[in-house]
BATITOR-165080 format. One record per atom (N, C-alpha, C, O): residue number from 1; atom name; x, y, z; residue in one letter. Coordinates in steps of 0.001 Angstrom, whole numbers, plus 524288, in hexadecimal, padded with zeros to 5 digits. Layout:
! BATITOR-165080
+------+------+-------+-------+-------+------+
: resi : name :  east : north :    up : resn :
+------+------+-------+-------+-------+------+
:  NUM :   CA :     X :     Y :     Z :    A :
...
+------+------+-------+-------+-------+------+
//
This chain:
! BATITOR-165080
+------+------+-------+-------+-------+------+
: resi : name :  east : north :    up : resn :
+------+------+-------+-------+-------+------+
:    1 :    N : 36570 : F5020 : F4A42 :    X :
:    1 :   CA : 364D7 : F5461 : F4697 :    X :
:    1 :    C : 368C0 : F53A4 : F4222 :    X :
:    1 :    O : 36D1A : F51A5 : F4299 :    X :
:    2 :    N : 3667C : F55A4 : F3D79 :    X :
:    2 :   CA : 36B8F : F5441 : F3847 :    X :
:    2 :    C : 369D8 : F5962 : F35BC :    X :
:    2 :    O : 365C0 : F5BE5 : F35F6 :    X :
:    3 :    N : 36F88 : F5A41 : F329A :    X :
:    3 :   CA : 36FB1 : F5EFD : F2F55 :    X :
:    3 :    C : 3728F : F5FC7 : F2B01 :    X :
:    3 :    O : 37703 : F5EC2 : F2C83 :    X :
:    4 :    N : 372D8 : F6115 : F2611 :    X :
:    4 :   CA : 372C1 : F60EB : F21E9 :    X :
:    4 :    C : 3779B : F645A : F20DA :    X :
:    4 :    O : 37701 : F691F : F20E5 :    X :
:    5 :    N : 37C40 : F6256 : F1FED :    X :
:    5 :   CA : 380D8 : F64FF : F1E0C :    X :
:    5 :    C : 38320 : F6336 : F1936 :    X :
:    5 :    O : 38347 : F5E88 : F1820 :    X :
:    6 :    N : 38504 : F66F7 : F1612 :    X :
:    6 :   CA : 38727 : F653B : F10AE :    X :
:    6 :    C : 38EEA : F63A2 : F11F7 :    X :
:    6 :    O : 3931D : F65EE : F126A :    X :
:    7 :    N : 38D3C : F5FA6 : F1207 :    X :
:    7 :   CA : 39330 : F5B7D : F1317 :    X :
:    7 :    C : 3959B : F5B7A : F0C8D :    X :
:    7 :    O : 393CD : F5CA8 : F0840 :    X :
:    8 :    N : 3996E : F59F2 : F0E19 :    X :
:    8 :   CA : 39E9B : F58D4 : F0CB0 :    X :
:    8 :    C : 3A27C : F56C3 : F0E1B :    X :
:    8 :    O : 3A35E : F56CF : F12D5 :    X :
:    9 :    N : 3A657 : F541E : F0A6C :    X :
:    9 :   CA : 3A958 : F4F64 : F0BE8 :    X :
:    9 :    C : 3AE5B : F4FD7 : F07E7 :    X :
:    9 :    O : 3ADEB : F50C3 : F0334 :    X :
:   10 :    N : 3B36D : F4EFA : F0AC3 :    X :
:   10 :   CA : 3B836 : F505C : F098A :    X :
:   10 :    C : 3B830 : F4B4C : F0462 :    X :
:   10 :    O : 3BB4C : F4BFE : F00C8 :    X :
:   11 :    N : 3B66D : F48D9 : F044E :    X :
:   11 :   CA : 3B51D : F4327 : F0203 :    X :
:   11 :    C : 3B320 : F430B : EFC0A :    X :
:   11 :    O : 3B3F6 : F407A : EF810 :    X :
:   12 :    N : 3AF8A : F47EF : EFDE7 :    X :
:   12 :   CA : 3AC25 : F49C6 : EF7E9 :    X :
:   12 :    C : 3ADB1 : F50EA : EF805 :    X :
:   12 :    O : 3AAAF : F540B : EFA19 :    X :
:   13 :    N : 3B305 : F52A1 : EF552 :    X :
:   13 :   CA : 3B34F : F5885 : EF507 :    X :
:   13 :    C : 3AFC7 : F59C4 : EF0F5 :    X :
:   13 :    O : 3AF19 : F577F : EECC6 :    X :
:   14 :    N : 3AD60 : F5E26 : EF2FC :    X :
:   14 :   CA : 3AA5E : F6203 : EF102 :    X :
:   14 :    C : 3A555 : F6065 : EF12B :    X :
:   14 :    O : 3A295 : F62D6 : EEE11 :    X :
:   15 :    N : 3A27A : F5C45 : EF459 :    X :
:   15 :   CA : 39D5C : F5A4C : EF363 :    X :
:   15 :    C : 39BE5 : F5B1A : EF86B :    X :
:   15 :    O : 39EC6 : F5A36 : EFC29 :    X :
:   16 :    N : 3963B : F5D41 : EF8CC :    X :
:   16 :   CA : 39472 : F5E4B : EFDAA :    X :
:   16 :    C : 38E56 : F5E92 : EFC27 :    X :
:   16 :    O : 38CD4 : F6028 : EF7DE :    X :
:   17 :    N : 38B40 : F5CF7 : EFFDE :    X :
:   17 :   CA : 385E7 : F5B21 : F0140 :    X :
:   17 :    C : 38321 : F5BCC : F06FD :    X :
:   17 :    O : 3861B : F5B57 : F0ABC :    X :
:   18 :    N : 37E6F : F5CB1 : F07EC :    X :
:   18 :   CA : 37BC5 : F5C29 : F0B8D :    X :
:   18 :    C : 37B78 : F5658 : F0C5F :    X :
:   18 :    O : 37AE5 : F5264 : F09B2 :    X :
:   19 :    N : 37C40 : F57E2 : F1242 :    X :
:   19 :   CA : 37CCE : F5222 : F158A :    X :
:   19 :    C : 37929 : F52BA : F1843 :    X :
:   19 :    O : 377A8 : F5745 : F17CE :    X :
:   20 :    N : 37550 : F4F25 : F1CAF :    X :
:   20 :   CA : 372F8 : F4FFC : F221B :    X :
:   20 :    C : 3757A : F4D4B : F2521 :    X :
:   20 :    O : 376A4 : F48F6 : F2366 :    X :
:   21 :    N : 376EA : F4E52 : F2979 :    X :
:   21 :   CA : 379FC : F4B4A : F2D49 :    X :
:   21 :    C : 37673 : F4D1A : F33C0 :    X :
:   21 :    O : 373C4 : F50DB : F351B :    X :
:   22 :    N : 3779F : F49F6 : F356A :    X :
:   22 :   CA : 37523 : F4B01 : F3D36 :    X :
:   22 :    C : 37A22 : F4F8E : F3E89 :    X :
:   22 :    O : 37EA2 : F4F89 : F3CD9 :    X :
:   23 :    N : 377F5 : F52BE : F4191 :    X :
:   23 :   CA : 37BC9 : F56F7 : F4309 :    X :
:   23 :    C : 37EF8 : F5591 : F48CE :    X :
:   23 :    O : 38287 : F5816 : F4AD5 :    X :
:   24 :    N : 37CF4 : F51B1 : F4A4A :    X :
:   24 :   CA : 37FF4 : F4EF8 : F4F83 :    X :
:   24 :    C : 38074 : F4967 : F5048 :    X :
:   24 :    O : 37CDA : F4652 : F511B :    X :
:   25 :    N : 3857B : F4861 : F4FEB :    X :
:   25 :   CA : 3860C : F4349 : F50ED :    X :
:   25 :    C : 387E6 : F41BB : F5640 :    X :
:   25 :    O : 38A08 : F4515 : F58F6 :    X :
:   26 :    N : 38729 : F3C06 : F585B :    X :
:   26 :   CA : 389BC : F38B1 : F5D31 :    X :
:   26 :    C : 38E6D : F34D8 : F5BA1 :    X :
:   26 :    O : 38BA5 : F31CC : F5928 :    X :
:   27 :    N : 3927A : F3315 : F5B47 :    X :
:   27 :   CA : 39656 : F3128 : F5A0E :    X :
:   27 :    C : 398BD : F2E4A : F5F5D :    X :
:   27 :    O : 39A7A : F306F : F634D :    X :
:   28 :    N : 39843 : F289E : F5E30 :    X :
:   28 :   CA : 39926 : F2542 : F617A :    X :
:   28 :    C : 39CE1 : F226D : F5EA0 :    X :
:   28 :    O : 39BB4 : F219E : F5A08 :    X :
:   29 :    N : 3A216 : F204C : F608B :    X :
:   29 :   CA : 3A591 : F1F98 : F5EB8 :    X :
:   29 :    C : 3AA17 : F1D14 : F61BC :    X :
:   29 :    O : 3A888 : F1C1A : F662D :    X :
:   30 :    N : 3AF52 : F1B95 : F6106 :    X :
:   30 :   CA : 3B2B5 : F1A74 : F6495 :    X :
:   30 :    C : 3B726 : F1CAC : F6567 :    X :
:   30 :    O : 3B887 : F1DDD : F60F4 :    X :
:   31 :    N : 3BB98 : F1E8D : F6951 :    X :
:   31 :   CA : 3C037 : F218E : F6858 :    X :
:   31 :    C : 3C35A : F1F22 : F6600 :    X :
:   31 :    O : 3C1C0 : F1C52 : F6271 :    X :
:   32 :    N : 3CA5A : F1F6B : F6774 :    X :
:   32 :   CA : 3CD15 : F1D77 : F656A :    X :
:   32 :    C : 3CF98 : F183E : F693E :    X :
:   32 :    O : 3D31C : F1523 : F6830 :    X :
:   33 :    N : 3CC24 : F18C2 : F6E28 :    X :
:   33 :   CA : 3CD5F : F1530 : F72BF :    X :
:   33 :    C : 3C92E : F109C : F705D :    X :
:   33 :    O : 3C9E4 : F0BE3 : F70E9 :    X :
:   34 :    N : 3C565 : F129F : F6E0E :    X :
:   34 :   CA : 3C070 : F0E32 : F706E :    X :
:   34 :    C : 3BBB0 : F0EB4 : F7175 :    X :
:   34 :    O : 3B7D1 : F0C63 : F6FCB :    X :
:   35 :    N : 3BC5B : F12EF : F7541 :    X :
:   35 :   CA : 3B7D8 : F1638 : F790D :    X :
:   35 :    C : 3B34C : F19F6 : F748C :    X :
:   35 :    O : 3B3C8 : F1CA0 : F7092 :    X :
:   36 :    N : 3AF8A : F186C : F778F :    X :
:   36 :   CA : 3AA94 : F19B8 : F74B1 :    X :
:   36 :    C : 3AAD5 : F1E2F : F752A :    X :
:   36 :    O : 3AE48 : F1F97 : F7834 :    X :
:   37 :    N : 3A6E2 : F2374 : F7213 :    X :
:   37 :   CA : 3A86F : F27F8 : F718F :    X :
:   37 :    C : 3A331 : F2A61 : F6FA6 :    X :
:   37 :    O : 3A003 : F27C2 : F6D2C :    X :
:   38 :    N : 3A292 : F2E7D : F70A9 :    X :
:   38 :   CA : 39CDD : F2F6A : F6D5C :    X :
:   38 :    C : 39BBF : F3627 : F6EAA :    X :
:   38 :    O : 39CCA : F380B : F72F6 :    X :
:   39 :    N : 39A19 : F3872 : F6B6C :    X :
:   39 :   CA : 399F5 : F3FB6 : F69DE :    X :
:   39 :    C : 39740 : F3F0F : F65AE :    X :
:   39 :    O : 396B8 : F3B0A : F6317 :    X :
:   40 :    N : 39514 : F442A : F64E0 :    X :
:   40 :   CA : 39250 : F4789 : F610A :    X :
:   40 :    C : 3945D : F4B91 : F5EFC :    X :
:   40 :    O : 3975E : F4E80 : F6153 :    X :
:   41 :    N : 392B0 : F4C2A : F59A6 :    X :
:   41 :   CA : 394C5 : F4F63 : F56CD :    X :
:   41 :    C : 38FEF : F509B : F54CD :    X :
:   41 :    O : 38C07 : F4DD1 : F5480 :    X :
:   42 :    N : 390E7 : F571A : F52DA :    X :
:   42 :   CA : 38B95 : F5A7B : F51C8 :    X :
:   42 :    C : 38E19 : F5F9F : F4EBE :    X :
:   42 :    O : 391A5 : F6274 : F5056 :    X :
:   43 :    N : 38AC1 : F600A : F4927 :    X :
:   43 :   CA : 38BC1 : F643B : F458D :    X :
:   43 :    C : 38F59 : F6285 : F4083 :    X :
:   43 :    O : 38E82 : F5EE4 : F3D77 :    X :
:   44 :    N : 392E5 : F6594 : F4084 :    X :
:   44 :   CA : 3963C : F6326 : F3CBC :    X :
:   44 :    C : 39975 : F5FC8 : F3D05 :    X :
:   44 :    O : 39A4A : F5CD5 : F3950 :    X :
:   45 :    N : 39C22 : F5F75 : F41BE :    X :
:   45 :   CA : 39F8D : F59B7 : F4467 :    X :
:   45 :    C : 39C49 : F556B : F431C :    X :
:   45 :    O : 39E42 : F515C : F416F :    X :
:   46 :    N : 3960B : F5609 : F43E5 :    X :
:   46 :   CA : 39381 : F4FFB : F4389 :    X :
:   46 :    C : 39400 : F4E96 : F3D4E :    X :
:   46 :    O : 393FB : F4A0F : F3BB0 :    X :
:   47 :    N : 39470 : F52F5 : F3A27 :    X :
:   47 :   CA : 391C4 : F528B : F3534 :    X :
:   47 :    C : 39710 : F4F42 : F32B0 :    X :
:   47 :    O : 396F6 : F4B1E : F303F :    X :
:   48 :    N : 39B2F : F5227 : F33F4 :    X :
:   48 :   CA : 3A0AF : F4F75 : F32CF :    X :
:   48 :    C : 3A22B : F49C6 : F3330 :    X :
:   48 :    O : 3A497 : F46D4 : F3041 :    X :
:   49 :    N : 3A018 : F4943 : F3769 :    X :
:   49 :   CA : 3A03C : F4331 : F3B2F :    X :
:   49 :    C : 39CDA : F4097 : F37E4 :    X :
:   49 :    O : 39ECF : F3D10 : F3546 :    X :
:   50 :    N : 39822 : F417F : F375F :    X :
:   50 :   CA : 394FB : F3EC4 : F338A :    X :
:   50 :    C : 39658 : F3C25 : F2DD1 :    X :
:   50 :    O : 39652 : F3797 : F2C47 :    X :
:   51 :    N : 3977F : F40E4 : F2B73 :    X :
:   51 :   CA : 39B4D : F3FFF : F2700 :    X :
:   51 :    C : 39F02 : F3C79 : F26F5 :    X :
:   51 :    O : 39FB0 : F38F5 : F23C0 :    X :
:   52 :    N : 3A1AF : F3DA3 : F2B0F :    X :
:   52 :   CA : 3A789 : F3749 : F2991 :    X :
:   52 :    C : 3A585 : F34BF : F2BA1 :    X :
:   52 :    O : 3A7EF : F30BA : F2A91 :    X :
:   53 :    N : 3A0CA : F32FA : F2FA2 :    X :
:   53 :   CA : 3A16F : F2F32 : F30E6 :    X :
:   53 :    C : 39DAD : F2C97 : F2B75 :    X :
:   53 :    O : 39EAF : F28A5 : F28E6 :    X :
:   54 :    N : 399F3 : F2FA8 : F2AF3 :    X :
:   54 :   CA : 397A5 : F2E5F : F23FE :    X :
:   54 :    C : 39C1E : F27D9 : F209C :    X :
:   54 :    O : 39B56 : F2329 : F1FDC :    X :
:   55 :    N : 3A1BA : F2CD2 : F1F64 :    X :
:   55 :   CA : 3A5AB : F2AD8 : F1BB2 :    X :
:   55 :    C : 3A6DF : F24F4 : F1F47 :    X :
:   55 :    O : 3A843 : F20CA : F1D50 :    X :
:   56 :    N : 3A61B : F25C6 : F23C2 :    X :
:   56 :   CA : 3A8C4 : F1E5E : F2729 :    X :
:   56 :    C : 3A5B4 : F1B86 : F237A :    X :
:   56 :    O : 3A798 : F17E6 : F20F1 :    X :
:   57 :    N : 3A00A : F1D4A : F22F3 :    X :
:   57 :   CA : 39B4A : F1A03 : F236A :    X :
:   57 :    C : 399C0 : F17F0 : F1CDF :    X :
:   57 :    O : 39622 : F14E8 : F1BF0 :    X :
:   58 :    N : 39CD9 : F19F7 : F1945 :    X :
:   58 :   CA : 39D92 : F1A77 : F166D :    X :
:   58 :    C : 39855 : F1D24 : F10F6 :    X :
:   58 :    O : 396EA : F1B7E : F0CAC :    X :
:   59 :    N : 396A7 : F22E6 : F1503 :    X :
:   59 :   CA : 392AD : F2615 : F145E :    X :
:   59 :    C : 3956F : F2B81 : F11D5 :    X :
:   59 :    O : 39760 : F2E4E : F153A :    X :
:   60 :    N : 395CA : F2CE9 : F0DF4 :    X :
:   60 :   CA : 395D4 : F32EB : F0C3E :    X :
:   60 :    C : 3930A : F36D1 : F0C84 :    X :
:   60 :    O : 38E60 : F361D : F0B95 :    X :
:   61 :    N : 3949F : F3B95 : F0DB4 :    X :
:   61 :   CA : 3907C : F4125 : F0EB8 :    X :
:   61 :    C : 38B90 : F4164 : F0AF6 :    X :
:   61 :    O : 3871B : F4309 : F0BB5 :    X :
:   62 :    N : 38FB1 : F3D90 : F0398 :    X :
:   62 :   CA : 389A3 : F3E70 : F007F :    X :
:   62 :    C : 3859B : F3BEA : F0174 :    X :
:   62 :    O : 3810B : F3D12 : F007B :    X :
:   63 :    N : 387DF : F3720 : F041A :    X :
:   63 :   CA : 38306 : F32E1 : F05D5 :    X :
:   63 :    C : 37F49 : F34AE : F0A0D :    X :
:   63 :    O : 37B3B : F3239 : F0ADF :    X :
:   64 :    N : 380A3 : F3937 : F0CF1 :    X :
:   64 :   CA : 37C01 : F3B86 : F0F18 :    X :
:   64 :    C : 377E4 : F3FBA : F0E80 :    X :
:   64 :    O : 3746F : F4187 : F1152 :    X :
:   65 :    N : 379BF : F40A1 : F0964 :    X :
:   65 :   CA : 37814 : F46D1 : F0728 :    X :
:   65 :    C : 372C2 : F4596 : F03DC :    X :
:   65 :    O : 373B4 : F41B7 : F012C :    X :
:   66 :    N : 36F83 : F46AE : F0353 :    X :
:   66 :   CA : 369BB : F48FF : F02F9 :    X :
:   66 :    C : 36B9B : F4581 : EFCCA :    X :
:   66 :    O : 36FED : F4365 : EFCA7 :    X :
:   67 :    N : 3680B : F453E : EF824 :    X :
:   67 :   CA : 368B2 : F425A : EF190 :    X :
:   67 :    C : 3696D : F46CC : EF01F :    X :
:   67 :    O : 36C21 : F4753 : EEC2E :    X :
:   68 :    N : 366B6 : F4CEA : EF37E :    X :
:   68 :   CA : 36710 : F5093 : EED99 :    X :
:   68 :    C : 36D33 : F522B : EEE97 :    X :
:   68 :    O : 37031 : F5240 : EEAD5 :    X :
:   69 :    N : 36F2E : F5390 : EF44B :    X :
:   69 :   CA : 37679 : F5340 : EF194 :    X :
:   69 :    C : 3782E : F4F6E : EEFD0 :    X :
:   69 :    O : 37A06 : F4FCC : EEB62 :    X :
:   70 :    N : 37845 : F4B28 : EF203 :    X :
:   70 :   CA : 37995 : F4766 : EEE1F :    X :
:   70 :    C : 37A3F : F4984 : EE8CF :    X :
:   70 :    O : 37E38 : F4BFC : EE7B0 :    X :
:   71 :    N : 37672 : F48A9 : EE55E :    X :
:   71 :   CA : 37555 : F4A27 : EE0CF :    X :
:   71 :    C : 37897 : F5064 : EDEA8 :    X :
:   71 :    O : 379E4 : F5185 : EDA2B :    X :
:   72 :    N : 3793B : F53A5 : EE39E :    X :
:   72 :   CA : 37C83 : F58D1 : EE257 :    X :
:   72 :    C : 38228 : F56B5 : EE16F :    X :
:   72 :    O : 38458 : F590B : EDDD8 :    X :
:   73 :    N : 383FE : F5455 : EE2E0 :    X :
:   73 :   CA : 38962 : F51CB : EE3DC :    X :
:   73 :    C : 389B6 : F4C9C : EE1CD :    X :
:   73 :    O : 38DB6 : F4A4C : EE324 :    X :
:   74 :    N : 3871C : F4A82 : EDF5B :    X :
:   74 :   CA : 38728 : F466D : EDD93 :    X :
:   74 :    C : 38CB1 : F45C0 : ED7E6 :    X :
:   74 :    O : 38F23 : F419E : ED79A :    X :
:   75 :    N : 38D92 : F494C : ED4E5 :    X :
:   75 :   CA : 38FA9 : F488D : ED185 :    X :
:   75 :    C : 3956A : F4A9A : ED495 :    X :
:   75 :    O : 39976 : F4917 : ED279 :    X :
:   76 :    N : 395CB : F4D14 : ED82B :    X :
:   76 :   CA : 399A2 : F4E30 : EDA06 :    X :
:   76 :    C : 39D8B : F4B1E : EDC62 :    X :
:   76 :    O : 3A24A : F4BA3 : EDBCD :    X :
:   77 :    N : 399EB : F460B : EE09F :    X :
:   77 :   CA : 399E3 : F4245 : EE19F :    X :
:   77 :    C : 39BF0 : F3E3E : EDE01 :    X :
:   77 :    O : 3A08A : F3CE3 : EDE51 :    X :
:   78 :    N : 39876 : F3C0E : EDA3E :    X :
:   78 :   CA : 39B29 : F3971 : ED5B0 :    X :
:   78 :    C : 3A0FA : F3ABA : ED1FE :    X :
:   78 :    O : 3A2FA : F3773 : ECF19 :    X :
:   79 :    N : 3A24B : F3E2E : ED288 :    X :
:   79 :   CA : 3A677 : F4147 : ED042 :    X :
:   79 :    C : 3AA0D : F3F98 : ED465 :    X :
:   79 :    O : 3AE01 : F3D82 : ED29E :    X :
:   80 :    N : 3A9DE : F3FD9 : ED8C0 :    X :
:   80 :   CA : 3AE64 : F3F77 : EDBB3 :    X :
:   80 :    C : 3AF3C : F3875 : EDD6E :    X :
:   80 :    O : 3B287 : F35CF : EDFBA :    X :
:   81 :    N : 3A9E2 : F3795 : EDAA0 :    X :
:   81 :   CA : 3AB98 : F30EC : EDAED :    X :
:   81 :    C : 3AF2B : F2C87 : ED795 :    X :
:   81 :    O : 3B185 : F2870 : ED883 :    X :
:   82 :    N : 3ADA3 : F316F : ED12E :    X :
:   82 :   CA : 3AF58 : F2FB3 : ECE09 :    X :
:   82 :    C : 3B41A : F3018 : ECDCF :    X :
:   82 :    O : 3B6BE : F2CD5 : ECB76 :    X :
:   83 :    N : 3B67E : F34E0 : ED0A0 :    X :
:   83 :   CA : 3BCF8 : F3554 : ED0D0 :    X :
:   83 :    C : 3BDBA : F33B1 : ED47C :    X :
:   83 :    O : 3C20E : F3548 : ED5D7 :    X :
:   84 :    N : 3BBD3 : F30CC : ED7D6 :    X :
:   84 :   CA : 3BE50 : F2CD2 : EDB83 :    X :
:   84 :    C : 3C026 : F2A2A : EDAC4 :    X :
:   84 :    O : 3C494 : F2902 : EDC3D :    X :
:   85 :    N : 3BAA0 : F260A : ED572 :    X :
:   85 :   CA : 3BC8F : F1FFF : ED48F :    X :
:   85 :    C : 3BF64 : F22B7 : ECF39 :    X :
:   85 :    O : 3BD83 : F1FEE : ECBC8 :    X :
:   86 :    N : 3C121 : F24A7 : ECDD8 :    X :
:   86 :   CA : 3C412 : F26A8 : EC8DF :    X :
:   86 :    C : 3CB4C : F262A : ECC67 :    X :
:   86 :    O : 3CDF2 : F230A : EC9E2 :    X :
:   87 :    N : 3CDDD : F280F : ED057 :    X :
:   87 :   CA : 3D02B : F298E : ED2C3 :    X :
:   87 :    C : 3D085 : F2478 : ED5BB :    X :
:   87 :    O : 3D483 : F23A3 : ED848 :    X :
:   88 :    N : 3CBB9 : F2016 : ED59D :    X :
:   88 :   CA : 3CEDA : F1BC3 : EDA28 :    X :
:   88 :    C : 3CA6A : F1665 : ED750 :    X :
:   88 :    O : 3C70A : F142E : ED9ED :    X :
:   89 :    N : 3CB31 : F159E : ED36C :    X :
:   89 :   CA : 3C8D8 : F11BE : ECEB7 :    X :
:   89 :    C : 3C730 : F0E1F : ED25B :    X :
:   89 :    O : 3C267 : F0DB9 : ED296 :    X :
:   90 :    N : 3CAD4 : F0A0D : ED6A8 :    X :
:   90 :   CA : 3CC62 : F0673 : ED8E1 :    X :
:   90 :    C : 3C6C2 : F074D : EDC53 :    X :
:   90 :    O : 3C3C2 : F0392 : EDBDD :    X :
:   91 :    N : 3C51D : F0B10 : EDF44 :    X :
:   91 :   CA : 3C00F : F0BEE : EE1DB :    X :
:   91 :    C : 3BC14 : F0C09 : EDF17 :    X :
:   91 :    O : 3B855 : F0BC2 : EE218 :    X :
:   92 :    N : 3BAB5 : F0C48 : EDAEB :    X :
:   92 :   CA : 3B686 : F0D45 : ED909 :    X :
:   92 :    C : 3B29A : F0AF1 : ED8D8 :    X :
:   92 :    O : 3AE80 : F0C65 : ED6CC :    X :
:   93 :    N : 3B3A3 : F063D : EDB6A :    X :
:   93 :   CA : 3AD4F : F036C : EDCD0 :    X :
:   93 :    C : 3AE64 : F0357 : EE345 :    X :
:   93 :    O : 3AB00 : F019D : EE635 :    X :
:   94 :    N : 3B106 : F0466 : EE453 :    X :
:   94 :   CA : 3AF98 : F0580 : EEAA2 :    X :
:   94 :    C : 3AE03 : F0BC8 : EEC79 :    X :
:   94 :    O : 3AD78 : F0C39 : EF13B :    X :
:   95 :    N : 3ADA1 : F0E1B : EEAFE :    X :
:   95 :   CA : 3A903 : F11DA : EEC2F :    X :
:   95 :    C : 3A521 : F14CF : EEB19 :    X :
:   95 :    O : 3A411 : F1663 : EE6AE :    X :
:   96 :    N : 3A1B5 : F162A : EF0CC :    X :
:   96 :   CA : 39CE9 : F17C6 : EF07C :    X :
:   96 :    C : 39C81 : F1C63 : EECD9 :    X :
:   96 :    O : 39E04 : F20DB : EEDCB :    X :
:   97 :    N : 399ED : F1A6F : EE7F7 :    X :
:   97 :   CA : 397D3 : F1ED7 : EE44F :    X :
:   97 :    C : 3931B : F213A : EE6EC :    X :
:   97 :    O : 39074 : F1E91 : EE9ED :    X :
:   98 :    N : 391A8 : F2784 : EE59A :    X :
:   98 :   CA : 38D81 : F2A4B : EE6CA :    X :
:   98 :    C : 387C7 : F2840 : EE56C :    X :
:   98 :    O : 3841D : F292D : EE865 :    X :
:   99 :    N : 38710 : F2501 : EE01B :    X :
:   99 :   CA : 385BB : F22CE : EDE59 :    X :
:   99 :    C : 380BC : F2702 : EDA04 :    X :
:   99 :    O : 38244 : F2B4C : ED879 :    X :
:  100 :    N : 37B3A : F2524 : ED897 :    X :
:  100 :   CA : 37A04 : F29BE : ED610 :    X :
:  100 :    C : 378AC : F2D2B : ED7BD :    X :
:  100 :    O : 376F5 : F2C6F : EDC2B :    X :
:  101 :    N : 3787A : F3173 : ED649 :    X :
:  101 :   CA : 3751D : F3934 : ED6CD :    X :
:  101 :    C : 37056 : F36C7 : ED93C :    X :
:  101 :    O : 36DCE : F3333 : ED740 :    X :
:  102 :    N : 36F2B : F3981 : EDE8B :    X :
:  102 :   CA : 36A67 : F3936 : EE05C :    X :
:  102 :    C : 366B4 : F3CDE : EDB97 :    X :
:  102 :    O : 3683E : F4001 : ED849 :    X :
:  103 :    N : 35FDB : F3A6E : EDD39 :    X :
:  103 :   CA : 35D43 : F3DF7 : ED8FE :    X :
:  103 :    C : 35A8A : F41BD : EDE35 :    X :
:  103 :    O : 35958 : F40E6 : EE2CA :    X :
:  104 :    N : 35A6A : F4578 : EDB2B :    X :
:  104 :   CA : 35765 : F4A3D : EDF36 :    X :
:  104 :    C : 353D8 : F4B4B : EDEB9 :    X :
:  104 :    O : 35314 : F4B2E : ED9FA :    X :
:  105 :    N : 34EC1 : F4D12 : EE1A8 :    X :
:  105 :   CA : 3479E : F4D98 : EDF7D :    X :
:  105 :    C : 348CD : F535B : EE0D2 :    X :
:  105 :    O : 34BC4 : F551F : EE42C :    X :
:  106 :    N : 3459D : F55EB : EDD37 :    X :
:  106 :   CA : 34495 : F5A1F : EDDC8 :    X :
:  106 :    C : 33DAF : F5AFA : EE1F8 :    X :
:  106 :    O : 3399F : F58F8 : EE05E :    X :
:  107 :    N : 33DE7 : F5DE7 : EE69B :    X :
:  107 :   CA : 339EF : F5E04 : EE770 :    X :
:  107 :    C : 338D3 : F6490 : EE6AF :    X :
:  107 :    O : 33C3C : F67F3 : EE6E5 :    X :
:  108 :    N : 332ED : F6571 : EE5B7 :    X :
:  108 :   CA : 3320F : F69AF : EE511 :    X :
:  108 :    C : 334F2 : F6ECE : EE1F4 :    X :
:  108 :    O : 3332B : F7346 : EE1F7 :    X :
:  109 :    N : 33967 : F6D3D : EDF81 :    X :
:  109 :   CA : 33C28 : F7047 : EDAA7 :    X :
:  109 :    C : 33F13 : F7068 : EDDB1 :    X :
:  109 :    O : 33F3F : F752B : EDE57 :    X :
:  110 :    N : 342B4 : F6E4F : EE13F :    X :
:  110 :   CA : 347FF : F6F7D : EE4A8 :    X :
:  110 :    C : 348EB : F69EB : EE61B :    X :
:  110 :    O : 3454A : F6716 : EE781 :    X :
:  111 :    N : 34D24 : F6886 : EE5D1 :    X :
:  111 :   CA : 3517A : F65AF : EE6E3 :    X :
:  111 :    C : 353FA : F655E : EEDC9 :    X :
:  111 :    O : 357EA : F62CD : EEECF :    X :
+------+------+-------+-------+-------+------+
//
């Protein structure tokens, strides 16, 4: 089962979007011995878990969000890119730009 929450990320302040995510996850993994390990997480714990593990993978919340947020946040997005590489010149071809504004269809006079 998956469900539709408007995320946010300490990463991007003030930008927030509808996400879909599975509402229960299985997590198989190892401790700090070695030993194999494995639980579920369900609700908002999963949704959390999802998310960083997203950032390992090198996946952002916008990269899962529907074109028409995209497109809501899109300039918001770009703005905070531009004072990135403004603030750290030396990166500026090493990172992932948003790239362009999704286009949005209007069906039936609604968006």
């Amino acid at each position: 089962e998956k469900d539709w929450f408007r995320e946010g990320c300490l990463s991007f302040p003030g930008i927030r979007g509808q996400v879909e995510r599975p509402t229960k996850v299985l997590i198989r993994a190892q401790d700090v011995k070695g030993e194999d390990i494995e639980f579920e997480l369900e609700g908002f714990t999963a949704r959390v878990f999802q998310h960083e593990y997203d950032h390992l993978s090198g996946t952002l919340f916008h990269d899962r969000m529907p074109d028409k947020e995209v497109a809501e946040i899109h300039a918001k997005l770009v703005t905070l890119e531009d004072n990135f590489v403004e603030a750290n010149p030396i990166l500026a071809d090493d990172i992932k730009r948003v790239g362009p504004k999704p286009e949005t269809k209007k069906v039936f006079g609604i968006f």
